[in-house]
Each structure stands twice: as C-alpha cells, then as structure tokens.
C-alpha positions as CSV (number, residue, x, y, z in Angstrom):
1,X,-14.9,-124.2,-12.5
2,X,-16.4,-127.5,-11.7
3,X,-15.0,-127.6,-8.3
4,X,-16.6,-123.6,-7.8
5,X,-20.2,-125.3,-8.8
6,X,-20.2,-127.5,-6.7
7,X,-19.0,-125.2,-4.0
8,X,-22.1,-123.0,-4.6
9,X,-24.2,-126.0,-4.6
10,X,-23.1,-127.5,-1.3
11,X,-23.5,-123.6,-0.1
12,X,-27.0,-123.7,-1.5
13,X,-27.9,-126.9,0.5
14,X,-26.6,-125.9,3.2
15,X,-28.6,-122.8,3.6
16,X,-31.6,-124.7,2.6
17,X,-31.7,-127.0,4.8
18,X,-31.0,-124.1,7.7
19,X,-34.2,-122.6,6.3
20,X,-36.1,-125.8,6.3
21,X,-34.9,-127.1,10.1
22,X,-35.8,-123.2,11.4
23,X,-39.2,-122.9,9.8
24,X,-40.8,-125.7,12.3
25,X,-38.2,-125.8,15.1
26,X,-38.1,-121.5,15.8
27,X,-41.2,-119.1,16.6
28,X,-39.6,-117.1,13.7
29,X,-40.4,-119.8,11.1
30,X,-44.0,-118.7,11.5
31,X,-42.8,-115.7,8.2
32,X,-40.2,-118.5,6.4
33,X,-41.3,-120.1,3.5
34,X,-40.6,-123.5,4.2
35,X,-42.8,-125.0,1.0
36,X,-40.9,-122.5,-1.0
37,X,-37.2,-124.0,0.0
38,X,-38.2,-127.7,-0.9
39,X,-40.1,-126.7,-3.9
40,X,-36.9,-124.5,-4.8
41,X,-34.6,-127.7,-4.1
42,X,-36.6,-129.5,-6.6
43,X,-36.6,-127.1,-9.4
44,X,-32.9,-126.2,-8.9
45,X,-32.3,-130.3,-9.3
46,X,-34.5,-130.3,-12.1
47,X,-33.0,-127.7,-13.9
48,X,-29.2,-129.3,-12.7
49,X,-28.0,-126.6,-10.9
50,X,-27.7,-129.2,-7.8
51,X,-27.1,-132.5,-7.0
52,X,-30.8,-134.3,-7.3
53,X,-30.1,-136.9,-4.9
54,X,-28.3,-134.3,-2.3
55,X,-31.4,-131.4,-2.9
56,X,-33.5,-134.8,-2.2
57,X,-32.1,-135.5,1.1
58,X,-31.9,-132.1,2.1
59,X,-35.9,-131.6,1.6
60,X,-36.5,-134.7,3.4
61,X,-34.0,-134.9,6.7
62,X,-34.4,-131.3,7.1
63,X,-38.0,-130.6,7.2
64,X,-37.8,-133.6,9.7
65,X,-35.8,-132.7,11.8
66,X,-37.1,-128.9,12.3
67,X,-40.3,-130.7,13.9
68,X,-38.5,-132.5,16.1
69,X,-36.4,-129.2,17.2
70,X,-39.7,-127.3,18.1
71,X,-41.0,-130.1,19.8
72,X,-37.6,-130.0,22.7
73,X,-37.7,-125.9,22.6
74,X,-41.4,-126.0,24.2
75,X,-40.4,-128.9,26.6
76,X,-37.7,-126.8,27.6
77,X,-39.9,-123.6,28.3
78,X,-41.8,-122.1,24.9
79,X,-43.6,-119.5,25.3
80,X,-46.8,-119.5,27.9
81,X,-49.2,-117.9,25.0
82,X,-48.7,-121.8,23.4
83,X,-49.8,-123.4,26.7
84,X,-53.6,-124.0,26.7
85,X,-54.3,-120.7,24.9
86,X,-53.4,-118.4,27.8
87,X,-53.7,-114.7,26.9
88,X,-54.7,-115.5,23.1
89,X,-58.4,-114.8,21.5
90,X,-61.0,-117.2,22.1
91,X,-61.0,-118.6,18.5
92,X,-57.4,-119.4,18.2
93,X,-57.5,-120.8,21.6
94,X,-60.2,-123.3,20.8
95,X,-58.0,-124.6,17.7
96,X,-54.8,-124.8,20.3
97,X,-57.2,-127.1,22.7
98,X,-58.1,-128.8,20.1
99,X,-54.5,-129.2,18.8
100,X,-54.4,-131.0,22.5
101,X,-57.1,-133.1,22.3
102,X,-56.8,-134.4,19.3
103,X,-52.4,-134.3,18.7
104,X,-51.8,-137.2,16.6
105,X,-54.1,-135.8,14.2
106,X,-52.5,-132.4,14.5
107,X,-49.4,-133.8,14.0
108,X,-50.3,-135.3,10.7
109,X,-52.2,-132.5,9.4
110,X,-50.3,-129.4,10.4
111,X,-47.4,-130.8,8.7
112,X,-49.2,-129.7,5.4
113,X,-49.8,-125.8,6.3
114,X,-47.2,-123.2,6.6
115,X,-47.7,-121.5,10.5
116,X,-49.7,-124.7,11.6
117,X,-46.5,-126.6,11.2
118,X,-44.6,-124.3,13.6
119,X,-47.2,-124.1,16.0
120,X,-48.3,-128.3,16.1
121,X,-45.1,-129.3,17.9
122,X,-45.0,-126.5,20.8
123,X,-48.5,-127.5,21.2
124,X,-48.4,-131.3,20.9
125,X,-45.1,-131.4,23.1
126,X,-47.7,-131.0,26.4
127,X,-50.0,-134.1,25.7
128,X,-47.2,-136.5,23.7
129,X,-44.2,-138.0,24.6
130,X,-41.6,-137.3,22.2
131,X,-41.2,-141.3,21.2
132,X,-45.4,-140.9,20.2
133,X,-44.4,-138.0,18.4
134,X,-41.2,-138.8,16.7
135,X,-43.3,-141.4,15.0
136,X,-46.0,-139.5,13.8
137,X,-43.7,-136.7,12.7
138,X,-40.4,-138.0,11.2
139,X,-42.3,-140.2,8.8
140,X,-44.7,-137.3,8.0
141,X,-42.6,-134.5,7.2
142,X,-40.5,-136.7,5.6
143,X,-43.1,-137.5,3.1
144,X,-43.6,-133.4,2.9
145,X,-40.2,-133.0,2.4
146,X,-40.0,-135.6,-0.3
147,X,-43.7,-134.7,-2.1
148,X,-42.9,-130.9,-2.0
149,X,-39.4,-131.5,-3.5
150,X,-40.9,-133.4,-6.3
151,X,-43.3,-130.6,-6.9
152,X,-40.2,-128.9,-8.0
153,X,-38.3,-131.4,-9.8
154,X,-42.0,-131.2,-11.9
155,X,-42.1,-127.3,-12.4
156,X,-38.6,-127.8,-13.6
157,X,-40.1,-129.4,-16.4
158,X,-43.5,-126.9,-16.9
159,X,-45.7,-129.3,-15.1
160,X,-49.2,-126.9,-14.8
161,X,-50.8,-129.0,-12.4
162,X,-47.6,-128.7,-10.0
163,X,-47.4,-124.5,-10.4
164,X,-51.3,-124.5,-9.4
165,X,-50.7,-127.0,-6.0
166,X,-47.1,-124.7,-5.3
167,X,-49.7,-121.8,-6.0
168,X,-52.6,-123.4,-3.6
169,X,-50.0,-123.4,-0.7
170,X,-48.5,-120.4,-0.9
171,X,-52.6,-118.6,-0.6
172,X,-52.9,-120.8,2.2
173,X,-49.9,-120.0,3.8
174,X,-50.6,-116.2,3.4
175,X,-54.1,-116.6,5.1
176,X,-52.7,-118.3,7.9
177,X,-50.1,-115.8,8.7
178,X,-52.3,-113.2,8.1
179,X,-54.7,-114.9,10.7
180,X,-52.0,-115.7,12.8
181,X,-51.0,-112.1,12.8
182,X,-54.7,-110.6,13.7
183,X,-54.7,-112.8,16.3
184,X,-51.2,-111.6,17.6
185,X,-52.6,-108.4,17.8
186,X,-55.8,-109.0,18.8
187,X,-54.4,-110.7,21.9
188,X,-51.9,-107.7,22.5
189,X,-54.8,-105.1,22.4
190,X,-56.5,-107.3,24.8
191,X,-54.1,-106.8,26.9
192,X,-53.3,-103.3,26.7
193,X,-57.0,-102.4,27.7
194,X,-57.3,-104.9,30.7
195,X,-54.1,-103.5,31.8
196,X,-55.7,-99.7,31.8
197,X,-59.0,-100.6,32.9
198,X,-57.3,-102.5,36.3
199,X,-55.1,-98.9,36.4
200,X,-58.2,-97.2,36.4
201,X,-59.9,-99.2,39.0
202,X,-57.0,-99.0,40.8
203,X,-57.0,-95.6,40.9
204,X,-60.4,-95.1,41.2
205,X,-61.7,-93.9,44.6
C-alpha cells in the first residue's frame, strides 16, 4: 500500500511539473493554470498526500525552467505575431513594444500574471541574451514557484488571507486570457477584411 502511494505521488509530481514547464515554455500554456498546479502542490503537501520537500522542488525547478524553454522556442522561430506586434491590434502591440523596451522589467513582472508569463520570454528573447535573461528569470520564477507553493501549504491549513490572494490571481488570470482572446480575434477579423477589401480592389475595374 505504501509503496502504491507513493507511486501515485511520484505520478502526481510528475504531471505537475509537465504542467508547470508547459505553461511558460508552449503558446498553449496561455489556457493552463499554472498558479493553480503550484498552489495544488502546496495544499496536496499540506494535507500529506505528497512528499512536502518533493511538491517543493517541483513548484520551484519547474516553473523555472518553463521560462527558459519559451525563451529557446522563439530564438528558434516563434511565431511572427510575437515579433514587434506584427499583425496584432494596436493596443496589445504597444504593451509587446513596451515588453521590448523595457525587458528586464517584463521579465520580473510577467512572471506574476498568468498569459503575461507565456508571452514575456518570446518577447524578451529579441532584445536579451539568454545569460541576461537566465538571471532575471531563474531566480524570479523560482521565487513564484516557491511563494505560490506556500500559498498552498497555507490553504491546507484554512489560511483566509491565502484563499483571497489564490482568488485575486485566478480573476486576473481570467481577464488576461479573456483580453488576450479579444485581441486574438480582433487581429484575425483584421485580417479577414484587409484580405477582401485588396480582393475587391483587385477586382475592381
């Protein structure tokens, strides 16, 4: 029985920290809830169902490393809609410029927001080298990793203060897809009526 625990545990981990490395290093970790994996860590350690130290560890070296994994996908070729704003709204790509500008800061700060953190290394991975922005990052999401995993261990144990922050985030995070979305789509429909208008002119006489 013991050794069929800790099976499930290990099994646990391991799909956690999958979760956690895809939410920043894959486009598709823009809809995973990372917060909601570290916080789960801590709550399932608070509550014993898995190693404390080994949910720990998980929080912290996977959430950063997934950084670091979106960082080499957009060196390698990401997407040209992350590269200076090409083809998206005007809004969103002011806050991509200014992602650019300003990428140490963006670094440090989109850590904390679900979609942001996806986003920050594609668009960072232009202006910094990755030894700039290993050093910013790994400490940063590390700290995340840690302070989110701890918001579970304290839930775990009917903290009120920690349910409201977990609650906090989780609002946040659903704005910012949902902006992230309209902007998607915005951006498509853009696209769709340039691409008739130019048929039109084209076969205008």
């Amino acid at each position: 029985m013991a050794a069929l625990a800790g099976g499930l545990g290990a099994g646990l981990l391991l799909v956690a920290a999958v979760a956690l490395v895809a939410e920043s290093g894959l486009l598709v970790g823009v809809v995973l809830p990372g917060i909601s994996v570290t916080v789960g860590l801590g709550v399932l350690a608070g509550t014993g169902a898995v190693p404390g130290v080994a949910a720990g560890a998980t929080a912290v070296v996977a959430g950063a490393a997934g950084p670091s994994l979106g960082y080499w996908r957009a060196r390698r070729g990401g997407p040209a809609a992350l590269r200076g704003g090409r083809g998206m709204p005007a809004a969103a790509a002011r806050v991509l410029r200014l992602a650019e500008r300003r990428p140490v800061l963006a670094v440090v700060l989109g850590q904390w927001f679900a979609v942001v953190r996806t986003l920050v290394p594609r668009v960072t991975s232009r202006v910094l080298p990755y030894h700039r922005f290993a050093a910013v990052s790994i400490p940063v999401a590390a700290t995340w990793g840690l302070v989110t995993f701890t918001l579970g261990c304290l839930l775990a144990r009917g903290s009120t203060t920690a349910a409201r922050v977990v609650a906090a985030q989780q609002v946040t995070a659903d704005v910012l897809l949902a902006a992230l979305l309209l902007a998607v789509a915005g951006a498509a429909v853009h696209t769709v009526v340039r691409r008739r208008a130019r048929d039109r002119d084209r076969h205008t006489p």
